[in-house]
Structure formats: C-alpha cells, structure tokens
C-alpha positions as CSV (number, residue, x, y, z in Angstrom):
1,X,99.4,85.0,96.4
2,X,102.0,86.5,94.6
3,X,105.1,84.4,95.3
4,X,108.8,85.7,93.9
5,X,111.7,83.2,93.8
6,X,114.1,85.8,92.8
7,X,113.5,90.0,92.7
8,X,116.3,90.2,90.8
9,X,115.0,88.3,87.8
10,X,111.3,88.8,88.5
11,X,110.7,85.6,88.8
12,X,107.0,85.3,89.6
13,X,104.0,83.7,90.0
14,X,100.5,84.6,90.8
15,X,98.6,81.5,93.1
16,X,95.7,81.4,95.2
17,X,92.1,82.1,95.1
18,X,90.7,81.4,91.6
19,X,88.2,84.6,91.6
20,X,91.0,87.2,92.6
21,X,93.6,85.1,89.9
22,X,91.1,85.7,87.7
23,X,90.2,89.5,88.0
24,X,93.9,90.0,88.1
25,X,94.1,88.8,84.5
26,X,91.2,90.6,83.8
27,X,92.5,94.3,84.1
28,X,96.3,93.3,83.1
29,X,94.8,92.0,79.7
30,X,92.5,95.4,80.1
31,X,95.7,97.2,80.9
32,X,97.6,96.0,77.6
33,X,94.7,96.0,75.6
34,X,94.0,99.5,75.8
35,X,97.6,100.6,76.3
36,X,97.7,100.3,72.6
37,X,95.3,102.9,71.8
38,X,95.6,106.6,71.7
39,X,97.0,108.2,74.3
40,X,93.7,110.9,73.9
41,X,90.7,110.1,71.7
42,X,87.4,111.8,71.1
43,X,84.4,111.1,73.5
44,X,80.9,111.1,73.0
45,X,81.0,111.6,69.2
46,X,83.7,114.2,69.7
47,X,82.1,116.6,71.1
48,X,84.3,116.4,74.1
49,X,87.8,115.7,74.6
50,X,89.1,113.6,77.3
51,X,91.3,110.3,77.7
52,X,89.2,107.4,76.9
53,X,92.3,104.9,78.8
54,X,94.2,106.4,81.1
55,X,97.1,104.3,82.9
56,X,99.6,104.6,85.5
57,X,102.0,102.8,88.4
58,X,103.7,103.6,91.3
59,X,105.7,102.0,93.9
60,X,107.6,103.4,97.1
61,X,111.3,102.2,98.2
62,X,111.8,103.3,102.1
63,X,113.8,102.3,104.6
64,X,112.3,102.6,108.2
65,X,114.4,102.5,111.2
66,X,112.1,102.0,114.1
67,X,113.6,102.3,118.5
68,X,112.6,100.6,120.7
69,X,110.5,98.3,118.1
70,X,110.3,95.1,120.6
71,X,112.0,94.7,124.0
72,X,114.3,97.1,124.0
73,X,115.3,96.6,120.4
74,X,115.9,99.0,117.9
75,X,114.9,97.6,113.9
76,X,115.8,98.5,111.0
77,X,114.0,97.3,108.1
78,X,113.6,97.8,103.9
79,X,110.7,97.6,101.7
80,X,109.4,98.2,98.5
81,X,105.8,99.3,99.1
82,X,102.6,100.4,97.8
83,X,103.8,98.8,94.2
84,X,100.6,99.4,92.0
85,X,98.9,99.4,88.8
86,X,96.0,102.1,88.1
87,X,94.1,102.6,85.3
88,X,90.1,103.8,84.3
89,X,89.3,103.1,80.9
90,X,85.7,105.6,79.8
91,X,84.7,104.1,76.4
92,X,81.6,106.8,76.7
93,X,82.9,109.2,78.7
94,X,81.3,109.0,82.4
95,X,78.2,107.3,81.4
96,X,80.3,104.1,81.7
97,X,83.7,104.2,83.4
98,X,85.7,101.4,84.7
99,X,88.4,101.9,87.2
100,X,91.0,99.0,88.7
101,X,94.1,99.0,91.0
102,X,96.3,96.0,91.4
103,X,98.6,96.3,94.6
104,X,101.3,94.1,94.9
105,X,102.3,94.3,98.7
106,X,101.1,90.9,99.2
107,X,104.5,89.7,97.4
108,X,107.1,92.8,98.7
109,X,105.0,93.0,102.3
110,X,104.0,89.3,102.6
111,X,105.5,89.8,106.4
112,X,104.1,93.6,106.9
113,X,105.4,97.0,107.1
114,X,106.9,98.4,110.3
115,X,104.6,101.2,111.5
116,X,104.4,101.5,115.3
117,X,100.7,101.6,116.6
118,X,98.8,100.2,113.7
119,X,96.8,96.8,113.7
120,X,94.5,94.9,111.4
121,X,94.0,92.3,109.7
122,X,96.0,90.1,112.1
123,X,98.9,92.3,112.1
124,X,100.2,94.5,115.0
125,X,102.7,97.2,115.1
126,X,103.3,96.4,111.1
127,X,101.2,97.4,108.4
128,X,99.3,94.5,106.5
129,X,99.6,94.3,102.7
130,X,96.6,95.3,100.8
131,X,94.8,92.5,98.6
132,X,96.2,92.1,94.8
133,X,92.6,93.0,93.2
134,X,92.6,96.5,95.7
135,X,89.6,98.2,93.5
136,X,87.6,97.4,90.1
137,X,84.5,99.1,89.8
138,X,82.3,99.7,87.6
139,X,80.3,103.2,87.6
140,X,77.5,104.6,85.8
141,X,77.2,108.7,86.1
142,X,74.7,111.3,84.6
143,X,75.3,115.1,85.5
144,X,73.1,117.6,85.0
145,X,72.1,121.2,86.1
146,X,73.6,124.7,84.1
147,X,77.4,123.9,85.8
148,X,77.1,119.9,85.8
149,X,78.1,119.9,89.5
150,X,74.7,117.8,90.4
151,X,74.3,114.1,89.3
152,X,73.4,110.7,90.2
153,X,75.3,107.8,90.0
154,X,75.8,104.1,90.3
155,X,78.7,102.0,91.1
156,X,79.4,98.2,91.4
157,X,82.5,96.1,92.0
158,X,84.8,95.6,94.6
159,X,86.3,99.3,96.2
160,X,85.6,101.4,99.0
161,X,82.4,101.9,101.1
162,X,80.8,105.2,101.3
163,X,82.4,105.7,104.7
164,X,85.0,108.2,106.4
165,X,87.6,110.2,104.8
166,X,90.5,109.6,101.7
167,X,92.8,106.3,102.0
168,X,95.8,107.2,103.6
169,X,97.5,105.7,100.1
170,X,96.1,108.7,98.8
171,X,97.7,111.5,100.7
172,X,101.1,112.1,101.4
173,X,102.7,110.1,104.4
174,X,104.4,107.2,103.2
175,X,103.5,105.7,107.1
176,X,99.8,105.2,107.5
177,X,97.7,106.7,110.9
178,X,96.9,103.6,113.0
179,X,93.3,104.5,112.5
180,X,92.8,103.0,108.9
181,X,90.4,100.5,110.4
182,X,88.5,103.3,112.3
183,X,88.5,105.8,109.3
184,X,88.0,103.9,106.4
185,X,85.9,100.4,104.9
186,X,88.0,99.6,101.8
187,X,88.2,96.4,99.8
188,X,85.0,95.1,99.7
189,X,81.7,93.8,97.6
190,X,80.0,97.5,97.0
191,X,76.9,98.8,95.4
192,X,76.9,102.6,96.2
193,X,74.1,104.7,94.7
194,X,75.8,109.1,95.0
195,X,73.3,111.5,94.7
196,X,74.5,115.2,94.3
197,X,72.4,118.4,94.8
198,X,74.3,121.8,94.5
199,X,76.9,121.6,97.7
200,X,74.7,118.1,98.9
201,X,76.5,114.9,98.3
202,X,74.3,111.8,99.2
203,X,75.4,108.2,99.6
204,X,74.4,105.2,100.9
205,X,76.1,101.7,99.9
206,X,75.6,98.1,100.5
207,X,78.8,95.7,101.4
208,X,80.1,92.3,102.6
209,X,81.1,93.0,106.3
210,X,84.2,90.6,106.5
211,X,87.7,92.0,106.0
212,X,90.1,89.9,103.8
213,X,91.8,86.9,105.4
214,X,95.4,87.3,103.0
215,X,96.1,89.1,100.0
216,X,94.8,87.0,97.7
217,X,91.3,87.0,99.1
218,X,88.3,88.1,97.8
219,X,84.7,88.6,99.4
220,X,82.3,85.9,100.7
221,X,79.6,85.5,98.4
222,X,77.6,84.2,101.6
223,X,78.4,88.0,103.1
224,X,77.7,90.0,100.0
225,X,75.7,93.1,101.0
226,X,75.3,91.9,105.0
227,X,76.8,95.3,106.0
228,X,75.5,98.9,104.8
229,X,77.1,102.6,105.0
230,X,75.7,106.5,104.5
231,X,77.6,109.6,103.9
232,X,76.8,113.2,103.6
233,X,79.3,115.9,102.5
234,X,78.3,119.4,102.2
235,X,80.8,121.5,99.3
236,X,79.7,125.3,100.6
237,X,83.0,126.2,97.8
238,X,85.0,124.3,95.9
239,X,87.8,123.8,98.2
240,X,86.3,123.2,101.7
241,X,84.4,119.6,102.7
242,X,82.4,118.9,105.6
243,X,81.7,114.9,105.7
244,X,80.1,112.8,108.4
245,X,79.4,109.0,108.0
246,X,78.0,106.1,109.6
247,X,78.0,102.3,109.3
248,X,76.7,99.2,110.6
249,X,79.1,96.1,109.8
250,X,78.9,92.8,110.5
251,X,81.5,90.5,111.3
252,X,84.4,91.9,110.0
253,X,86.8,89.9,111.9
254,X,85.1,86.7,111.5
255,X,85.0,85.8,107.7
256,X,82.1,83.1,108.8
257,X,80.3,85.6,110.6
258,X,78.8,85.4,114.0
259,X,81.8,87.5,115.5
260,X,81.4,91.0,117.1
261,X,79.6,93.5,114.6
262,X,81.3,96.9,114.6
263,X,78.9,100.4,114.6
264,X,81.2,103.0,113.2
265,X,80.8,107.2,112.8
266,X,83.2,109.5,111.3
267,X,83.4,113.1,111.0
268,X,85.6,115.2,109.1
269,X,86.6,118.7,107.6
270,X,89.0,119.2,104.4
271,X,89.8,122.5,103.3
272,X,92.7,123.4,100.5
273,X,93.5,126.4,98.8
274,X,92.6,127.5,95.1
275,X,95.8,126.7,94.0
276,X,95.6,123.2,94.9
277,X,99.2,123.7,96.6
278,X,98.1,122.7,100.3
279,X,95.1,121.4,102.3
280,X,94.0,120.9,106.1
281,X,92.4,117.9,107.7
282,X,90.6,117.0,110.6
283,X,89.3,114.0,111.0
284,X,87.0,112.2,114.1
285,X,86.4,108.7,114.0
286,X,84.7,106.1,116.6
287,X,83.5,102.4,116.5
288,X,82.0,100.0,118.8
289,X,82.0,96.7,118.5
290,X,78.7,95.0,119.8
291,X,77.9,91.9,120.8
292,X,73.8,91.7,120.1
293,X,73.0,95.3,121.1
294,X,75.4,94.9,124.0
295,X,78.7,97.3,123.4
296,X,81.8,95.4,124.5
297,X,84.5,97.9,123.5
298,X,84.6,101.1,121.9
299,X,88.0,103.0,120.0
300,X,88.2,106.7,119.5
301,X,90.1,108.5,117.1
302,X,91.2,112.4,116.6
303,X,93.4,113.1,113.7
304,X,94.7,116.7,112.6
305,X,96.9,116.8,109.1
306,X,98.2,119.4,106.7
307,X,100.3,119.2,103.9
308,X,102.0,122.4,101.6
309,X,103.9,122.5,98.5
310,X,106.3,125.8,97.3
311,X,108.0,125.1,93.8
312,X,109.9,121.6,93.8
313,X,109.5,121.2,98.1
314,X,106.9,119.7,100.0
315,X,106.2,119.4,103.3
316,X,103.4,117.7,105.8
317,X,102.2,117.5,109.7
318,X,100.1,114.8,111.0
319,X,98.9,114.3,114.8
320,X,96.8,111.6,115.6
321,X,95.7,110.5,118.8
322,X,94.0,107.2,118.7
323,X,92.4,103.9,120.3
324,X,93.3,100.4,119.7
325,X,93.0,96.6,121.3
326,X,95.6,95.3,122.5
327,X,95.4,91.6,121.4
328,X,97.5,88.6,122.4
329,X,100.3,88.1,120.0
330,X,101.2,85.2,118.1
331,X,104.7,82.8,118.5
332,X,105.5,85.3,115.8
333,X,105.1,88.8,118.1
334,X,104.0,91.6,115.4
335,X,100.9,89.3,114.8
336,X,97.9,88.2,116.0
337,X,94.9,85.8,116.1
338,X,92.2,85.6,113.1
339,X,89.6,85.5,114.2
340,X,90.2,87.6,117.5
341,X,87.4,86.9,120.3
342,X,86.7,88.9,123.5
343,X,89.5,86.9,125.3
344,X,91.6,87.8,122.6
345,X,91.9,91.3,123.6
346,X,94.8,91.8,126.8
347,X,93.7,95.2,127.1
348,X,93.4,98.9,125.2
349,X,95.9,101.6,124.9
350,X,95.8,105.2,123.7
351,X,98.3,106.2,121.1
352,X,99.7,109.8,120.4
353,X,101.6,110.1,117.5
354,X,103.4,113.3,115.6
355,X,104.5,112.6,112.4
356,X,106.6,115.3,110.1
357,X,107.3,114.8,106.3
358,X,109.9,116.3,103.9
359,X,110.0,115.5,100.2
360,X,111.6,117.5,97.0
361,X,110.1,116.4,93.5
362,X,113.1,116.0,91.6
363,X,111.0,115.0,88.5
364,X,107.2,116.2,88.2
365,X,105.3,115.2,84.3
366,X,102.8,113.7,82.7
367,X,105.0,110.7,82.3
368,X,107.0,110.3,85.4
369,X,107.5,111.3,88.4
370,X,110.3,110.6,91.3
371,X,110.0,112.2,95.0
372,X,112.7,111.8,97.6
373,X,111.4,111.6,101.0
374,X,111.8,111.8,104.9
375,X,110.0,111.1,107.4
376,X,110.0,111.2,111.1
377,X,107.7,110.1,113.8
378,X,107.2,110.4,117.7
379,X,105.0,108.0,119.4
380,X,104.2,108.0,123.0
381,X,101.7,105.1,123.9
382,X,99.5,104.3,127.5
383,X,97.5,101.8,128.4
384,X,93.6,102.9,128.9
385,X,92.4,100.7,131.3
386,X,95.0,99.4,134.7
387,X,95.4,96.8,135.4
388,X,96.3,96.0,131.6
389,X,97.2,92.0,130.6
390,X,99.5,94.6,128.3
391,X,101.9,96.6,129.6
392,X,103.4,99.1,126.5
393,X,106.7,100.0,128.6
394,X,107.2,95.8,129.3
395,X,106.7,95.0,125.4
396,X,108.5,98.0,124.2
397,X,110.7,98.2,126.3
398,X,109.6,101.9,126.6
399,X,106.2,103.7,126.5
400,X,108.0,106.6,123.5
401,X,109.0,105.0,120.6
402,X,111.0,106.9,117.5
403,X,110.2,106.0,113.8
404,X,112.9,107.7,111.0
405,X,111.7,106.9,107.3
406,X,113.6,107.5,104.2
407,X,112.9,106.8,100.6
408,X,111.9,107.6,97.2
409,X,108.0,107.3,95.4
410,X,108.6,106.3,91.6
411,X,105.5,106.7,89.2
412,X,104.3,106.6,85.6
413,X,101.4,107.8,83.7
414,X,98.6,108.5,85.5
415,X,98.6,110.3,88.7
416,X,97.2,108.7,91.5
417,X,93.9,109.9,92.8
418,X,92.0,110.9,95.7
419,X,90.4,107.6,96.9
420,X,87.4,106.6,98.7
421,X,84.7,108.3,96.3
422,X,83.1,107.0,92.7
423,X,80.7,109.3,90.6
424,X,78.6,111.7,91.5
425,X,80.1,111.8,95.2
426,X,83.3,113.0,93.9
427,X,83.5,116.3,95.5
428,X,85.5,118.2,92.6
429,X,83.9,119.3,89.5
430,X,84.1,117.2,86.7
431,X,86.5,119.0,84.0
432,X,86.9,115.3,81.7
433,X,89.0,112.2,82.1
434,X,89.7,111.1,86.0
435,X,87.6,112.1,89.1
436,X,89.1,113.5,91.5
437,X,92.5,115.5,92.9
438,X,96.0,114.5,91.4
439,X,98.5,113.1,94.1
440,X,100.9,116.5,93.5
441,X,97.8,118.8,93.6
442,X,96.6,117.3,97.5
C-alpha cells in the first residue's frame, strides 16, 4: 500500500506485499533508466525508425456530486484519480517489447470513487482502486505476410485476459459502466498466445482466477493459470471490429478458492471513422456464477457508447443497462463482504444508466496534454426479483439517482493506449513504436 502522511509535501511510502513492492521498483528504476536515453533511436540495425522507450503519466482531478447517494442524502466528493505511470520500452523493436502501468489509486482512492451502480472487489456504489503494479508484460511478436497485418505472438506477465472489450480507463468517461466485472478480466497472471490471419484475430490465454484482495496485491502463485479465456475478432476494414469472447474462471471472489466459479461471454461491435475522430460501441456481456455445474445466478449486460471529436471539442453518449448482486453491506455502507457467499447476496437489481460527456482540449502535444471535462449521469435502478432483502428506493432514498462530474485529465509523454490487447491481437496495423489507438484518436 501506498500510504501519504501529507499530499502537500508528498510525503510517501510504498508498504505491503513484497512481490508487488518489488515489481514497483522494477519499472520505476526501468522508467528512469531509460528516461535517459534518446527520445527516438534506430531499431533493428536502423533499418526502421521507431521509439525504442516511450514514457508517459496521467492523472484526473474531478469533483462528483452524487443525489440521493444514501438515504436521502445528496454527496459531494473530490478525488484525484486514475494517477498513472505508462511506459513500453522495445530494445528490438516488437520481437521483444515490454510494457508496464503503475496506478496509484490505491493511495488517492484507498476509500473508493463515487460511481452509483458499480461493485467489485468489495466495494459498492464506489469504484475500487486498481492495484499499484496494474500491467507489466512481456510480449514476443513476429509479423509476416506482404502488408505485416498477420502475426503470432506471445505474451507473459501480469495484464489483461484475452476477454471482452477495451478497459473503460481507456476510453473517454472519466465514470466507469458498472459492468467492468462483466466486460472485462484485468490484473491477473496471463500467458496469452494471438494468432492473426488477414481480418482473423485468434486468442486463447491462461490466468489465476482470483481477483485482487487490496491494491497492493498480487496473484496467488497456488491459482496461477486455474482459469482460461478465447477471443475472436474479425477486422473486415480497418476501422470496424466484431469480437466475441468466452471464459471459464474460477474463484474469483474467493482468493483460496472453492467459492462460486463464474462462466462469462461477451460480444461486441466497434466501428470509427478513417479519421480517427469518432467511434461507436456496442457491447453484450453475461456471466453465471456456478456452483459445480449448478448456475446459482446469472447478470446481463447491454451497453451502447459513442464518442466524436470536431477541432478542440469533444463529446460522448453512453447507455448501459446492466445486472448486478445486491450484497449485504458492511458497518461501513458502500462496502461489502470478501469473500461474498450465496447468503451474502440480498437480492439483484437492474440498472439503467445515461451518461453524457463534454470536454474541450485546451492543450493537445506530444508533450502534454490538459482536458477540461463534464460529465453528467441519470440512473434509474429496480430490483429484479420481489420480494428483494434490498429495496433500491429504501437505501437510496429514491429508485433515480443524479451523478454531475467535473474536472480536468493532466498527461505527459506518451499517450495512453487502447487496453485489453498485446501483440498480434492488436487490431490496428502496426506502423512502429506503441500498439494500438492514441487516447485523442478513440
């Protein structure tokens, strides 16, 4: 855990788990190391150019007014969020790349994030902070064919499944959709082999199945590779992607194991235009949790988002329409209990959500960036199943809740990428330096 005495002089300490310490180190030393080098050097004995290191950082200051938030009451609330470090560093080009991401919520979230409707992770109705080592992977890719679009590739380390669609930290909404959990399996033990053909992208990956327990947390070596995932994404032209995925995990509430196991499918379509100055979204998402072969609940999910950029403005739309458990709540109300068990759960309830963004990008480089943003949010929530040991209008104090966001996103260097693909399974063509779309070209 990253604990601060004092923001104001930065006064802080990394503790906690000796493995996640350690990889911390590991790409901050990284991080300086090759900070020092050229900003651009020659690859593959200069026959191609491209960045050998590239780094960058971001963080978001927003304040979220949230009504009603609990019993009746409104809440106002101020964070700085999604504070990161990214960097890749491709000593031979993308034969060998290694790419990290340090997120320090853990210390500016430790309590969690307003964001009516989400859970996970032992948090309700708050966003959870992300763990300090979020991604460090190592990837091995060879492309070949007349265009390079076909390749194969290998990728080890600790990142994202091959499962569902982009993390939300990714895309533009500063709030996440409440069906993270659904949609995506992130921060976990992977080995993900990407085979692509033409428009075919192939994976399959092998992963621990429990989800982290705190920020400072790291994988069970005694779960390593208990869980597995495919995907296959079809590329008919550059900027359209049809994706569908499944997975079998096991445990993931129970770091021990011998909780539920969870069966989860997603479905998707992304389409943007060829200037890269809007895209579309539609995303399906469904798991089960099962008991044996025995289903004991299942949670649905329908997303639809689009987001459109004209000169300095920017703009985004985002209904979802999802399924979550209701689980009993903690002395402190916006938690719950880890692990959660079948009694655990009070009931299920059905969340419709329309979120609207606004955003101007007062600065837009190569060396910094700074965006100005609003957000706003109507949520109207039901319970599925009556009677319900939760009743939403009881808790809430009503079953429509309002959620008004404003802020700022800060970031250096490197733009932050599309995330949720390594290698071969990015579905861009490699043109040198990092895979995947630039945050300002989503």
């Amino acid at each position: 855990m990253l604990e601060c005495t004092s923001f104001t002089k930065l006064d802080c300490r990394i503790v906690g788990h000796q493995r996640s310490l350690a990889s911390v180190q590991l790409l901050l030393r990284l991080t300086v190391l090759a900070s020092l080098l050229p900003r651009t050097v020659s690859a593959q004995g200069g026959h191609h150019s491209s960045d050998v290191f590239e780094i960058g950082a971001q963080a978001i200051g927003v304040v979220t007014h949230e009504s009603p938030a609990i019993h009746g009451r409104a809440l106002t609330e101020g964070y700085l969020t999604q504070p990161m470090i990214m960097g890749q560093l491709d000593p031979w080009g993308s034969l060998l790349s290694l790419k990290g991401t340090l997120n320090f919520e853990g210390a500016t979230i430790k309590r969690g994030e307003l964001n009516a409707g989400i859970y996970g992770e032992g948090y309700i109705d708050r966003r959870h902070p992300h763990t300090y080592l979020h991604e460090m992977v190592l990837t091995s890719e060879r492309r070949f064919g007349g265009d390079g679009t076909s390749g194969v590739s290998i990728t080890v380390g600790k990142g994202f499944a091959p499962f569902g669609t982009d993390d939300p930290m990714a895309r533009p909404f500063e709030k996440y959709p409440i069906n993270h959990h659904l949609a995506q399996i992130l921060e976990r033990a992977v080995a993900i082999g990407a085979l692509r053909a033409g428009s075919w992208i192939f994976e399959g990956g092998a992963f621990n199945g429990d989800e982290p327990t705190s920020p400072g947390d790291t994988p069970n070596r005694n779960r390593y590779w208990d869980s597995w995932s495919g995907r296959v994404t079809f590329v008919p032209w550059p900027q359209g992607e049809f994706q569908t995925s499944y997975a079998r995990v096991k445990s993931p509430e129970n770091p021990d194991g011998g909780g539920a196991d969870q069966r989860k499918q997603s479905a998707s379509i992304r389409l943007e235009d060829a200037q890269h100055s809007g895209y579309a979204l539609l995303e399906w998402a469904h798991t089960g949790d099962y008991v044996g072969s025995t289903r004991s609940f299942a949670y649905t999910s329908l997303l639809a988002e689009t987001w459109a950029r004209y000169d300095r403005l920017n703009g985004a739309l985002r209904i979802e329409r999802t399924e979550r458990p209701d689980e009993q709540r903690l002395v402190d109300v916006f938690r719950t209990q880890v692990p959660a068990t079948d009694l655990s759960i009070a009931g299920r309830s059905r969340w419709t959500i329309i979120t609207a963004r606004a955003a101007v990008s007062l600065v837009n480089n190569r060396a910094i960036s700074f965006e100005p943003f609003a957000e706003l949010a109507r949520a109207r929530v039901s319970p599925i199943l009556r009677p319900s040991g939760f009743d939403p209008r009881q808790f809430y104090g009503s079953d429509r809740m309002w959620s008004v966001s404003v802020g700022a996103r800060l970031a250096f260097g490197m733009s932050h990428m599309r995330m949720g693909r390594y290698g071969a399974a990015v579905a861009g063509k490699p043109e040198g330096g990092m895979s995947g779309m630039k945050m300002e070209d989503m």
